[in-house]
LOVO-310762 format. One line per field, with one value per residue (C-alpha): residue number from 1; residue in one letter; x, y, z. Coordinates in nm, 2 decimals. Each point is the difference from the previous one (the first is absolute). Layout:
BEGIN
i	c(NUM | ...)
aa	c(A | ...)
c1	c(X | ...)
c2	c(Y | ...)
c3	c(Z | ...)
//
This chain:
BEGIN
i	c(1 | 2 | 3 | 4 | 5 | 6 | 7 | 8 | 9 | 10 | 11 | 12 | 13 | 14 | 15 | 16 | 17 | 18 | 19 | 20 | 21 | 22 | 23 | 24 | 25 | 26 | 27 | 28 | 29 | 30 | 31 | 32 | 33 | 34 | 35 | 36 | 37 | 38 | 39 | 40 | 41 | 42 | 43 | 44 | 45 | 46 | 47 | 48 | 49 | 50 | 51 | 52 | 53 | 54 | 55 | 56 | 57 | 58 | 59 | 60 | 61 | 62 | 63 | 64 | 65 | 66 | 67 | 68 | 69 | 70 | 71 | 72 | 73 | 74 | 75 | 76 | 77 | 78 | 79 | 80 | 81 | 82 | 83 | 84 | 85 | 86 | 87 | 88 | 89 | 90 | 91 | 92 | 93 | 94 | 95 | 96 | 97 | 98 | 99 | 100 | 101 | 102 | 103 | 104 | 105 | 106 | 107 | 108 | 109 | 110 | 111 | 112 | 113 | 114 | 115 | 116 | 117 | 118 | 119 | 120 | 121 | 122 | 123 | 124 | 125 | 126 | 127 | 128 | 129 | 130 | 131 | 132 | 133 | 134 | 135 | 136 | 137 | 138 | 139 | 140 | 141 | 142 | 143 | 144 | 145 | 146 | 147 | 148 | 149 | 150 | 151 | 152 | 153 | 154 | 155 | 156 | 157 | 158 | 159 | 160 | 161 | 162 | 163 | 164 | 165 | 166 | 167 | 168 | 169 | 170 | 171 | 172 | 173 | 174 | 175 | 176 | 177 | 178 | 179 | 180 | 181 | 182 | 183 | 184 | 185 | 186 | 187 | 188 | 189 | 190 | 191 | 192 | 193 | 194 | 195 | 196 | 197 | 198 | 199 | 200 | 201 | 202 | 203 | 204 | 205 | 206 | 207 | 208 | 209 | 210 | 211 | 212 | 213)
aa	c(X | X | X | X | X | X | X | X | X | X | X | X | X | X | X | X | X | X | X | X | X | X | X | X | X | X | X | X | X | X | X | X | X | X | X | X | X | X | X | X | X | X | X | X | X | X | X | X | X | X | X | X | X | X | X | X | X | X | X | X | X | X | X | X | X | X | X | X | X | X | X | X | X | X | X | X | X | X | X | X | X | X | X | X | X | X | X | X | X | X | X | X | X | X | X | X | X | X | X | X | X | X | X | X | X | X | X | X | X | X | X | X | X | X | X | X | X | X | X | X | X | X | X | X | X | X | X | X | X | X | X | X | X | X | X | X | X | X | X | X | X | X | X | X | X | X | X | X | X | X | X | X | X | X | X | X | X | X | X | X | X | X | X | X | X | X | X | X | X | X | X | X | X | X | X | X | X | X | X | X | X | X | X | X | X | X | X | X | X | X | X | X | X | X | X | X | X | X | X | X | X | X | X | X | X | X | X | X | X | X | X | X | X)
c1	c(0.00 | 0.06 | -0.02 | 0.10 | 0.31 | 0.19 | -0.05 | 0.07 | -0.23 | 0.24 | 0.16 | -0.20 | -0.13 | -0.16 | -0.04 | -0.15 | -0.15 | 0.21 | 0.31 | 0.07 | 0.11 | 0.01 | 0.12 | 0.23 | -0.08 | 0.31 | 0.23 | 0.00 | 0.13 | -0.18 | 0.12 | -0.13 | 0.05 | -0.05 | -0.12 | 0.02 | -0.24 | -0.13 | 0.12 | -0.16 | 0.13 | 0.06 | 0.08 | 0.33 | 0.22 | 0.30 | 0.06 | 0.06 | 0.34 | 0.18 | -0.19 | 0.05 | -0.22 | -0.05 | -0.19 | -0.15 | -0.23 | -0.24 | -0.01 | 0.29 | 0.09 | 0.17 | 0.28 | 0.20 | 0.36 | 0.19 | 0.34 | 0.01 | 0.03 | -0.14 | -0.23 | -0.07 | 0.15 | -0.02 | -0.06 | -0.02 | 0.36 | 0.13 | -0.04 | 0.04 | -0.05 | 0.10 | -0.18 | 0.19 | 0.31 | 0.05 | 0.26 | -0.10 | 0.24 | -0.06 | -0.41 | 0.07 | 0.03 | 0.24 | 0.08 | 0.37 | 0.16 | 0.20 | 0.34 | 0.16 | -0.26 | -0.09 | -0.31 | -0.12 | -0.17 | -0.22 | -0.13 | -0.01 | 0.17 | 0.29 | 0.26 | 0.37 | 0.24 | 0.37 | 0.18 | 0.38 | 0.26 | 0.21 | 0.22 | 0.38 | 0.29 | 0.10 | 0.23 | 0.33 | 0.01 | 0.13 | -0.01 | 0.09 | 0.07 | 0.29 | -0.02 | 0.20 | 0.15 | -0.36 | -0.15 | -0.34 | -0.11 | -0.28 | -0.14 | -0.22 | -0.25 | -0.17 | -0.27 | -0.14 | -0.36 | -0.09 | -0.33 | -0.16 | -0.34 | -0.31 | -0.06 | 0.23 | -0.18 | 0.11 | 0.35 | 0.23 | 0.19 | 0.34 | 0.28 | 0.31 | 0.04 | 0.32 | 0.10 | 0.24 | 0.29 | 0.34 | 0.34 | 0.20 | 0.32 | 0.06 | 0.33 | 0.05 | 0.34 | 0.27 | -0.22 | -0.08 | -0.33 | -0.24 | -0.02 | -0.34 | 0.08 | -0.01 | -0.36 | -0.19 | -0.33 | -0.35 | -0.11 | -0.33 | 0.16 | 0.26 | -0.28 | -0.21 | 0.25 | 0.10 | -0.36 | -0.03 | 0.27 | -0.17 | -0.23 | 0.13 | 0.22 | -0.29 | -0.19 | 0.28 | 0.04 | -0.37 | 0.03 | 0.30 | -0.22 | -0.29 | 0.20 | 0.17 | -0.34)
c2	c(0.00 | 0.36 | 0.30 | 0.29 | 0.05 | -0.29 | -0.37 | -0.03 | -0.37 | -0.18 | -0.35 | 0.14 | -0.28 | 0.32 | 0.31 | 0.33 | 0.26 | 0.32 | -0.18 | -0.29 | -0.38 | -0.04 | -0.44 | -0.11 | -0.32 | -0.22 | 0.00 | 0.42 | 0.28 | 0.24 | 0.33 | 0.31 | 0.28 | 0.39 | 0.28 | 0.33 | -0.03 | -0.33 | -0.35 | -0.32 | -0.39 | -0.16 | -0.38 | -0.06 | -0.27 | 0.20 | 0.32 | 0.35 | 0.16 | 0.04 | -0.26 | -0.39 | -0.27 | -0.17 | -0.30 | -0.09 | -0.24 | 0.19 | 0.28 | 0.08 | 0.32 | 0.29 | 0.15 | 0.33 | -0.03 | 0.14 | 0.08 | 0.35 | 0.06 | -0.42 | -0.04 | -0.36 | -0.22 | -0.36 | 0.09 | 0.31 | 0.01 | -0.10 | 0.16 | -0.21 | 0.31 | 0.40 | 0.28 | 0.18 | 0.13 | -0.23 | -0.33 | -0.28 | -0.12 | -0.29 | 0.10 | 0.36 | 0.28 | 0.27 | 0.33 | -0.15 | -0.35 | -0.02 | 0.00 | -0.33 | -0.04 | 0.05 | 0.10 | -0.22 | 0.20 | -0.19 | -0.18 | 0.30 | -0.19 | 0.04 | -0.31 | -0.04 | 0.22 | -0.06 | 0.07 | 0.12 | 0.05 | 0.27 | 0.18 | -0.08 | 0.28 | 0.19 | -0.14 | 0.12 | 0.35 | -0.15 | 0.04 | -0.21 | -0.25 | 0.25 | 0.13 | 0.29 | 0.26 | 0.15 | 0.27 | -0.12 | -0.36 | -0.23 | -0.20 | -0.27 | -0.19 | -0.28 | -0.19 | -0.38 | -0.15 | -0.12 | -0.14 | -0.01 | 0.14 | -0.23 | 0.07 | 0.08 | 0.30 | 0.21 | 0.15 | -0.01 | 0.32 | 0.10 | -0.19 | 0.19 | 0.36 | 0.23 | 0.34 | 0.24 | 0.07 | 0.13 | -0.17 | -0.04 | -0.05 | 0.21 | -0.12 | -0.37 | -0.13 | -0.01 | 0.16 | 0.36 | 0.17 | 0.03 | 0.36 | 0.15 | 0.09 | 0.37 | -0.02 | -0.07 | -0.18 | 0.15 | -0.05 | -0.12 | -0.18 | -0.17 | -0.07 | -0.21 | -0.18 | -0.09 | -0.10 | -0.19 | -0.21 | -0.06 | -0.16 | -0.21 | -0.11 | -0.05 | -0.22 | -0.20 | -0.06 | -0.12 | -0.19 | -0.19 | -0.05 | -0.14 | -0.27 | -0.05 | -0.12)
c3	c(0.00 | -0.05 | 0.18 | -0.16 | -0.20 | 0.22 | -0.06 | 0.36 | 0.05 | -0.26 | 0.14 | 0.38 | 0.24 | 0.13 | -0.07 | 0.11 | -0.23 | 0.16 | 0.10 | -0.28 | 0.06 | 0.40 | -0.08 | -0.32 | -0.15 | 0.10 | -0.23 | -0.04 | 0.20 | 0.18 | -0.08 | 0.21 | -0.27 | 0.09 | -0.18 | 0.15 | 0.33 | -0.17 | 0.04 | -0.11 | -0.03 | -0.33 | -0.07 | -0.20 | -0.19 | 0.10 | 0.19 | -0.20 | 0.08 | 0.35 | 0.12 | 0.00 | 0.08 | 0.35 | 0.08 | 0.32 | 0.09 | 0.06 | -0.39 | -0.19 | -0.01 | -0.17 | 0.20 | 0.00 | -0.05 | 0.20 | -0.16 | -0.12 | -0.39 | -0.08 | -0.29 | 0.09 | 0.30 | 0.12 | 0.33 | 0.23 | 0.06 | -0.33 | -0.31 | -0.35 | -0.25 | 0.11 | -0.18 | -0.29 | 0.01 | 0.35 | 0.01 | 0.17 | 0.27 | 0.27 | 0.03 | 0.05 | -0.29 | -0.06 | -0.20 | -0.02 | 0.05 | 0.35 | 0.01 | -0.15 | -0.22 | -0.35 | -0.22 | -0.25 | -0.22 | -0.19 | 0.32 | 0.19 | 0.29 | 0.21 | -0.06 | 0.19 | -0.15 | -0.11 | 0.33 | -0.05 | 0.27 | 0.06 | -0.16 | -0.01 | 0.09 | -0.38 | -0.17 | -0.15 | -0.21 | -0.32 | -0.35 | -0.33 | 0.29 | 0.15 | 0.35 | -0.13 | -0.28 | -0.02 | 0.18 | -0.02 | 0.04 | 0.10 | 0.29 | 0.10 | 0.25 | 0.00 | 0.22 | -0.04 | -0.04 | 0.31 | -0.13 | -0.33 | -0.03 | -0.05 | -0.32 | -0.25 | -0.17 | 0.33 | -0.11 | 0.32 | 0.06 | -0.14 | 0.11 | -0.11 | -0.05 | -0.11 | 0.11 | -0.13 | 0.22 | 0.04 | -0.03 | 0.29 | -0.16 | -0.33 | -0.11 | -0.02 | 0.14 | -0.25 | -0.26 | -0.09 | 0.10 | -0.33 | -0.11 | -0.13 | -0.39 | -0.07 | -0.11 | 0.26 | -0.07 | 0.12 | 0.36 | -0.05 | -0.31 | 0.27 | 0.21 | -0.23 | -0.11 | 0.36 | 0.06 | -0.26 | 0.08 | 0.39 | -0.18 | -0.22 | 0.34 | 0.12 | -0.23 | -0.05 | 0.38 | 0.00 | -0.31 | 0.19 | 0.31 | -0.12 | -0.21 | 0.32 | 0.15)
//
């Protein structure tokens, strides 16, 4: 039956004209829904969004969830799908992963991240494999992979970086310091080409280390 705009006796043991299904046949959920300063019971096959279904002996029911920001949940206290722009994480949802854990994108959920150690002490200002007859040289740290992430779309952080730095020793033993040629180069021009090779350094140092695993 029908009483104004609501179907509100649908799938009802029991109903009442001004406040909807008061019973649920037994395999639907009552559901208590309010509009403004009205609220009247429907029956449901499943319950509409941040709620989840309880049964008890006596009627199922629809329940609230009660995580914040959960479009659907398996219980009160643990959420199965977060609302938009929310990852899922152990029942609970959050604007951003915690810390040691990644974002998986396409799931929306927040998976174990790549976890690296720290980083090692610099390494030795050197250049073309020379500790000295330069002014200007480069150095290095590294840190290790302490655990691989879960999945392997998650990039782990960089494990090697390069610096430029300054040589300790300008004139090699036995040799004669390198003078700059009358022309002197650009600065920025000097500096790109310095950067440049920090990076190829670098590649090739993680090239190397991922073979080595």
């Amino acid at each position: 039956a029908n009483y104004g705009p609501n179907p509100i006796c649908k799938g009802c043991l029991s109903c009442s004209k001004d406040n909807g299904c008061i019973r649920c046949q037994h395999k639907l959920f009552f559901f208590l829904r309010r509009e403004g300063m009205r609220q009247y019971g429907e029956c449901l096959h499943s319950c509409p969004s941040g709620y989840y279904g309880l049964r008890t002996p006596d009627m199922n029911r629809c329940s609230r969830c009660r995580i914040e920001n959960c479009d659907s949940c398996f219980s009160r206290d643990f959420c199965t799908k977060c609302k938009t722009g929310f990852y899922s994480h152990r029942g609970r949802c959050f604007r951003g992963c915690p810390a040691g854990f990644a974002a998986l994108e396409e799931l929306m959920e927040c998976v174990e991240g790549c976890e690296v150690g720290q980083w090692s002490e610099w390494g030795t200002c050197s250049r073309n494999n020379k500790t000295c007859g330069f002014k200007w040289g480069l150095e290095t740290r590294t840190r290790q992979i302490v655990k691989k992430p879960a999945k392997d779309t998650i990039p782990c952080p960089t494990i090697a970086e390069s610096r430029r730095c300054k040589m300790a020793t300008r004139h090699c033993p036995g040799g004669k310091y390198r003078r700059r040629p009358a022309k002197t180069k650009d600065k920025k021009k000097k500096k790109k080409n310095l950067m440049e090779r920090a990076q190829k350094q670098h590649s090739i140092f993680l090239a190397t280390d991922k073979t080595s695993q």
